[in-house]
C-alpha positions as CSV (number, residue, x, y, z in Angstrom):
1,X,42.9,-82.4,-25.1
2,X,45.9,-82.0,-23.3
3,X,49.1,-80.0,-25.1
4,X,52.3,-82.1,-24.8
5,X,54.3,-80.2,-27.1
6,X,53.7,-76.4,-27.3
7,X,56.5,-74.4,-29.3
8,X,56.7,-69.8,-28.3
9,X,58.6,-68.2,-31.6
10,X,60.9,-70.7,-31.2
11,X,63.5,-69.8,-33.7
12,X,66.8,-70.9,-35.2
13,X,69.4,-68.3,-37.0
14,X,72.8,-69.4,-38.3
15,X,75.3,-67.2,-40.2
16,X,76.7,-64.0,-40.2
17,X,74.7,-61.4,-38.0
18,X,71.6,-64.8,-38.0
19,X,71.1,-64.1,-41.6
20,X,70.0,-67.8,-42.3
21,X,66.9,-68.2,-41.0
22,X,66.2,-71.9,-40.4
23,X,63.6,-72.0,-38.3
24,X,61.4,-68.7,-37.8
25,X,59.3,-68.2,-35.0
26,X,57.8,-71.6,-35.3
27,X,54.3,-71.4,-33.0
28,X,52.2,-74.6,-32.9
29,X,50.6,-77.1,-30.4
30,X,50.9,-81.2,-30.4
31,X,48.2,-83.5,-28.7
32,X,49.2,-86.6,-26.5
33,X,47.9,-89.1,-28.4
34,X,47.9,-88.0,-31.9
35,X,50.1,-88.6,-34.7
36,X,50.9,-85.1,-35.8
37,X,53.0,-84.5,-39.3
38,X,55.6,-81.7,-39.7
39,X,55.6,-81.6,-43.6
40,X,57.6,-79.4,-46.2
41,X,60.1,-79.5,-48.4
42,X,63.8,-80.5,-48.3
43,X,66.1,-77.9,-46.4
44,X,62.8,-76.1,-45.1
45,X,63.5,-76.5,-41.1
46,X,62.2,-79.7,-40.3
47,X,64.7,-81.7,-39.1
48,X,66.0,-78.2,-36.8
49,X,62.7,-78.3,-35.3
50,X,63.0,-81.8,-34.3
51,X,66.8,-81.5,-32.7
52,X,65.5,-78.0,-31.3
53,X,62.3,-80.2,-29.3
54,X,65.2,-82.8,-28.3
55,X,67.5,-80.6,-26.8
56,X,70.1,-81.3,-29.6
57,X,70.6,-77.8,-30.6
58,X,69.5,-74.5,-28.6
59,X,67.2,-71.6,-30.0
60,X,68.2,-68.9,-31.0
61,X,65.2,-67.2,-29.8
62,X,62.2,-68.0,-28.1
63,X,61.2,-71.5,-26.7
64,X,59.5,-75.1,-26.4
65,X,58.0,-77.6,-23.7
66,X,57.7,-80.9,-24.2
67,X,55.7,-82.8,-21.6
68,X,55.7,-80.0,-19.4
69,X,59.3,-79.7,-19.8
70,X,61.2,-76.7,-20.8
71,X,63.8,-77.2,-23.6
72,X,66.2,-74.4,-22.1
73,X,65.8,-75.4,-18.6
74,X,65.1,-78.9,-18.1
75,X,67.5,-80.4,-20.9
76,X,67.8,-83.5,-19.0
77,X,63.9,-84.4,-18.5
78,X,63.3,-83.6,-21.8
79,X,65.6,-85.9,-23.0
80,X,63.8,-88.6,-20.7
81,X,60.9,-88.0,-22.0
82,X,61.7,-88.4,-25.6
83,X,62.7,-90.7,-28.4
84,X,64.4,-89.7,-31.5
85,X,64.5,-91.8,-35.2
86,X,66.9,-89.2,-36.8
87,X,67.2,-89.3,-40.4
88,X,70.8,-90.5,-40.5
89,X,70.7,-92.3,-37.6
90,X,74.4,-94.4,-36.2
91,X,74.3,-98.1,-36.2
92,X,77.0,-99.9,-34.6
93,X,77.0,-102.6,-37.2
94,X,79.9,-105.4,-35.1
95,X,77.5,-105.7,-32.4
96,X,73.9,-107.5,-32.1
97,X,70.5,-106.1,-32.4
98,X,70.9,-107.2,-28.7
99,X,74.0,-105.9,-28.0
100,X,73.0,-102.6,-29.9
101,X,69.7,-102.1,-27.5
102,X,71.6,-102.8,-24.4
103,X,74.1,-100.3,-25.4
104,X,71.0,-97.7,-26.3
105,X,70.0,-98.4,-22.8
106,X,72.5,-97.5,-20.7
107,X,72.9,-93.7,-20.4
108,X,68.7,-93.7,-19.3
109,X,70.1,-95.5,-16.2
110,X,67.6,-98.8,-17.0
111,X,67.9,-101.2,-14.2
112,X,69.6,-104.5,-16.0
113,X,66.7,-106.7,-15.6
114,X,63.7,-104.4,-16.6
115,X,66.0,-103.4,-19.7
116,X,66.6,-107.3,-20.5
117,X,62.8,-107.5,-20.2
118,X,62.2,-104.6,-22.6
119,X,65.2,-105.6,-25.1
120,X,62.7,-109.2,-25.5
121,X,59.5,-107.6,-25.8
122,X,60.7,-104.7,-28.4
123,X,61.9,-107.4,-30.2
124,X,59.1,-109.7,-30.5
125,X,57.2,-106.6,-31.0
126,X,59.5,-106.3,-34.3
127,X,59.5,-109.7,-35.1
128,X,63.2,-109.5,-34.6
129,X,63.8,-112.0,-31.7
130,X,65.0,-115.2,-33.5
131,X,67.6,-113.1,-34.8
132,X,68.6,-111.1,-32.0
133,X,72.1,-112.0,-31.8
134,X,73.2,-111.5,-34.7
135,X,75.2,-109.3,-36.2
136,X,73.7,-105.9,-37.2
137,X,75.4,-106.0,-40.4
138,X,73.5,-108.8,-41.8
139,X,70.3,-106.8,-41.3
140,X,68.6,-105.4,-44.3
141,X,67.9,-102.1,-44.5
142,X,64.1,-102.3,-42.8
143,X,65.5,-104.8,-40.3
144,X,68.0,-102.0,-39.4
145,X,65.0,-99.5,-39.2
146,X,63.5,-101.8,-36.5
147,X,66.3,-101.7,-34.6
148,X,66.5,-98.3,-34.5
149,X,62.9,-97.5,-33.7
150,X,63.2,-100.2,-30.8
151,X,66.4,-97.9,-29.6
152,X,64.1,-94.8,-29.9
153,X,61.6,-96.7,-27.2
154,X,64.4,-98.7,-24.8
155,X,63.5,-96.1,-22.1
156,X,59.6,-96.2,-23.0
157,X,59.2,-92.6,-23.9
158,X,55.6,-91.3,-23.9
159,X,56.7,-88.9,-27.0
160,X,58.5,-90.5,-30.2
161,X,60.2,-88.5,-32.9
162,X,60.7,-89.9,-36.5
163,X,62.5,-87.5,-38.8
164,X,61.9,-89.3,-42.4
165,X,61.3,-92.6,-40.9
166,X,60.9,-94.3,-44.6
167,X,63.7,-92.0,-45.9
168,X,66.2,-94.6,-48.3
169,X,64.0,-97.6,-47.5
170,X,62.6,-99.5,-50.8
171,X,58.6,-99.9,-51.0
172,X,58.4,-103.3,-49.1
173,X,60.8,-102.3,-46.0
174,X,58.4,-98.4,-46.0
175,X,55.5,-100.7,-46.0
176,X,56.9,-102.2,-42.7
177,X,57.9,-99.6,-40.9
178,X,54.8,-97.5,-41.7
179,X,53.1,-100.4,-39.9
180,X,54.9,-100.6,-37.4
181,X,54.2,-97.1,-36.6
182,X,50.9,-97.1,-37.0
183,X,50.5,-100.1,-34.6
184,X,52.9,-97.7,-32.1
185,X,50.3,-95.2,-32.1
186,X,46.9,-97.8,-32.1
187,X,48.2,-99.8,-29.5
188,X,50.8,-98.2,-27.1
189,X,49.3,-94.8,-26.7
190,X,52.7,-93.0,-28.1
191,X,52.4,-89.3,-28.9
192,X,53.9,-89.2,-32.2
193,X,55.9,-86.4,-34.5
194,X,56.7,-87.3,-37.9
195,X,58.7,-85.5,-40.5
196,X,58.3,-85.7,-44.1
197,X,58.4,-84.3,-47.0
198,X,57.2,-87.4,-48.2
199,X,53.4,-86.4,-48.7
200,X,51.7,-90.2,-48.8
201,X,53.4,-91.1,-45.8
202,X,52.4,-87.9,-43.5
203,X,48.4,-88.4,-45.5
204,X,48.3,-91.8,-44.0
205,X,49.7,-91.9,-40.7
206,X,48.7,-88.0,-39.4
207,X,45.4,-86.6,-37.8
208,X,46.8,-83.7,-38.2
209,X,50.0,-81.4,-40.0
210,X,51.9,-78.8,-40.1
211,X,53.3,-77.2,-42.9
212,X,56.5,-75.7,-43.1
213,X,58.8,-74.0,-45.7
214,X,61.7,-71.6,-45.3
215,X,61.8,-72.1,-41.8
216,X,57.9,-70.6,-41.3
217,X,54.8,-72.4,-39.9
218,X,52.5,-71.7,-43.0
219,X,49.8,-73.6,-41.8
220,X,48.2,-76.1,-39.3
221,X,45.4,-78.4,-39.4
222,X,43.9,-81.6,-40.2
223,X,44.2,-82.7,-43.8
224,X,40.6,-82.3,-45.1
225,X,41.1,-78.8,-43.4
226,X,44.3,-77.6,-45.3
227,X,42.9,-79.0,-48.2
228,X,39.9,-76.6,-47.7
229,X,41.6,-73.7,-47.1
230,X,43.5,-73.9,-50.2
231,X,40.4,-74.9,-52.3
232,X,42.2,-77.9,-54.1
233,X,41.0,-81.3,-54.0
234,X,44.7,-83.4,-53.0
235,X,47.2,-82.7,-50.3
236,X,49.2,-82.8,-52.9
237,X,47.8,-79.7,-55.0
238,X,47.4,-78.1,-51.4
239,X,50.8,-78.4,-50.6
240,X,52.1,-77.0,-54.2
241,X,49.3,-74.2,-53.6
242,X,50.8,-73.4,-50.3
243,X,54.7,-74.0,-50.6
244,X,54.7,-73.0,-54.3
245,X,56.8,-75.2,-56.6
246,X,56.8,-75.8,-60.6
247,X,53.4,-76.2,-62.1
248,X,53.3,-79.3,-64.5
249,X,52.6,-76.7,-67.6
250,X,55.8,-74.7,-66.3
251,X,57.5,-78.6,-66.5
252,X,56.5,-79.1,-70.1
253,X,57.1,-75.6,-71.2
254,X,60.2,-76.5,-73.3
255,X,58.5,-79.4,-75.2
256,X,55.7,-76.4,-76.0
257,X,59.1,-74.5,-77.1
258,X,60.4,-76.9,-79.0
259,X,57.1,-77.6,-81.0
260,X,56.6,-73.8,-82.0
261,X,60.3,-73.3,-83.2
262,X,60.1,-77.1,-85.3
């Protein structure tokens, strides 16, 4: 299979003298074609990763390619080759989902009549047409998703980034856009990178993960592989096993407390 994202030590430091260590030495290999999941928990490096692959930020050490590209040296084609859902993602809610995509369009140099083309056919693909000009701020909140996923595509990318893609979304509008993903990957042959702490979501929608926590790679693989590793049964108990976190009898220690001094 061919590598389209490979990552060298690639490494972020902030602080005094790079004391905080957000992401460190990060070494791991993405498929075209798959669906790979970049899981952990809040504040462990995942979203850094992502603006590190996208050119958003710089390493501090090491490096990346993406499609061949190097993230030091070909900023620009990297960029090209790439579409971001960031986590808090602008919306420019005065003009239409229309207006919005043509907007998105412009600095990837489009030419007007294949992006008109594209605008229609991302949002039929969304089932957003009928409503294409109105105004963004009488989307809902999944509607608004849409959009933003259709301005991750407008220059068809062959490698799309979603950093919490279900993040503030209720059940019905995750259901959606889960879907919609999924029919990303079946149907147009997108590479895609998902970030999550979100563990049902990343179970789901990834062949395989990675797991990350205090800006270290702390393991790689498909599911039913991490899950063997670790000896547990669930991604879920993997995960704890791996990461760490509060046992449920550590949870319910003070009702245990409270019975023994009643």
């Amino acid at each position: 299979m061919k590598v389209i994202i490979r990552t060298e030590a690639l490494s972020k430091h902030y602080g005094k003298g790079n004391a905080i260590k957000a992401v460190d030495h990060l070494d791991f290999e993405v498929y075209e074609g798959e669906t790979f999941g970049l899981l952990g928990p809040n504040g462990a490096g995942k979203t850094t990763t992502v603006r590190l692959l996208n050119c958003i930020i710089k390493p501090t050490h090491g490096t990346a390619s993406v499609n061949g590209y190097d993230i030091l040296k070909n900023e620009i084609e990297v960029k090209r080759v790439t579409g971001l859902l960031a986590e808090s993602p602008g919306l420019y809610e005065k003009l239409s989902a229309y207006e919005f995509l043509e907007f998105m369009g412009a600095p990837y140099d489009v030419p007007s009549e294949i992006l008109s083309e594209r605008i229609d056919d991302l949002l039929t693909l969304f089932s957003l047409y009928d409503r294409r000009h109105y105004l963004l701020e009488g989307y809902s909140r999944g509607m608004k998703q849409k959009v933003l996923i259709a301005a991750a595509m407008i220059h068809d990318p062959p490698i799309l980034f979603f950093d919490e893609p279900t993040s503030m979304l209720d059940p019905r509008a995750a259901l959606m856009v889960k879907d919609l993903i999924k029919k990303l990957a079946d149907e147009a042959g997108k590479t895609i990178f998902i970030c999550s702490h979100i563990l049902p979501i990343v179970e789901e929608l990834c062949g395989r993960v990675g797991i990350i926590n205090q800006g270290k790679l702390i393991a790689v693989g498909t599911i039913e592989e991490i899950i063997a590793q670790t000896g547990t049964k669930t991604l879920e108990k993997a995960f704890i096993a791996i990461t760490g976190g509060v046992e449920e009898k550590e949870l319910l220690a003070w009702r245990e407390q409270k019975r023994a001094n009643s």
